[in-house]
Every structure is written in C-alpha cells, then in structure tokens.
C-alpha positions in Angstrom: 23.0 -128.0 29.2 22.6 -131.7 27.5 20.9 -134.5 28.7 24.3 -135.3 30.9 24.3 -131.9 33.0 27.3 -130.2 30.8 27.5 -127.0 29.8 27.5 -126.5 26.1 29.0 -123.9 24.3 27.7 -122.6 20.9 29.6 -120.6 18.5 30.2 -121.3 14.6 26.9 -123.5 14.2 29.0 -126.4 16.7 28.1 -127.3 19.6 30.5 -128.4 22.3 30.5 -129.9 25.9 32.2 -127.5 28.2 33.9 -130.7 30.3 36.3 -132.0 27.1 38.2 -128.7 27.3 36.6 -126.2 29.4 38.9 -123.5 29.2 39.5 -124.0 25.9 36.1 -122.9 25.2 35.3 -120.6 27.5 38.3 -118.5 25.4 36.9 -118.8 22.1 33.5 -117.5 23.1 35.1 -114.6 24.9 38.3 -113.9 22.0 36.5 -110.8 20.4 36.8 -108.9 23.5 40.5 -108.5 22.8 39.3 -105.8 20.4 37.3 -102.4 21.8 34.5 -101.4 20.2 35.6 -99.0 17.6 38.3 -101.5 15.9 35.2 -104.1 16.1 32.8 -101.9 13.9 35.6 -101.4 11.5 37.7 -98.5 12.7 38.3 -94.9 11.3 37.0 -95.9 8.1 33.3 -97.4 9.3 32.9 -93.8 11.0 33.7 -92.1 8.0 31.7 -94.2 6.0 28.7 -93.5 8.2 28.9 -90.2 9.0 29.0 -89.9 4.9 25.8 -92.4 4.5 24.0 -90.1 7.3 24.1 -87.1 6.1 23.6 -88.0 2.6 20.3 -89.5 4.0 19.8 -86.4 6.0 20.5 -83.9 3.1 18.3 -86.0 1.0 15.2 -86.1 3.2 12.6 -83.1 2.6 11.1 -83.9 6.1 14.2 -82.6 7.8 16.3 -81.1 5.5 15.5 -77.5 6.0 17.3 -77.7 9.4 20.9 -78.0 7.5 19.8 -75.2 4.7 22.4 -72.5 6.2 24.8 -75.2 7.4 28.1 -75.8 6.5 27.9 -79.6 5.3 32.2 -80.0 4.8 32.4 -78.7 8.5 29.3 -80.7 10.1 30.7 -83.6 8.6 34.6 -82.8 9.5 32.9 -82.3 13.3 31.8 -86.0 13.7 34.6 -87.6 11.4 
C-alpha cells in the first residue's frame, strides 16, 4: 500500500495504484497463468535439454557414476525424455 491506502501492484520495475484501473492490473499480474507449467519452462525441448545436461553431469561425476556402469544410457535417457 502507499501513503493513500491503495493497493499497489508491481511488475516490470513500475509501480501502479490498483484504484486507476483495478482490473486492469489485477490481469497482468495474473496473465502467465494462461500457460501450465511445462509450456512455461520451455516445453518438450527444456526437458530434453535437461534430461541431456543431467546425465552428462551424472556420467561425469566419479562420486556416483559407478551406479550407471551396467546401464543403458540411450534407454535411461529415452525413459525420462
């Protein structure tokens, strides 16, 4: 709240006093919900992408490593694509 008793609404660096255009507001700080999680984080493509970076990480690690030696890497990695 300001000095005045509104309600202000941040988002992009501006600040703005909910009782000009309440409504109006109140949208844009709620708009990203239109999207569900997985087309926020970048879809298909951001899974891949970090299913690739983990195990890479994984594979490259000598304090865990040795629990993927008899694993199938191209199937583990088909499993949680």
């Amino acid at each position: 709240m300001n000095k005045s008793g509104n309600i202000i609404y941040t988002f992009s660096g501006k600040h703005n006093v909910a009782t000009e255009r309440p409504g109006y507001y109140a949208f844009k700080v709620f708009c990203h919900l239109k999207k569900n999680l997985f087309e926020r984080i970048g879809g298909v493509a951001a899974v891949h992408n970090t299913v690739e970076l983990f195990y890479n990480k994984v594979l490259n690690d000598d304090r865990i490593n040795y629990f993927f030696f008899q694993t199938d890497m191209t199937h583990q990695k088909k499993i949680l694509k």
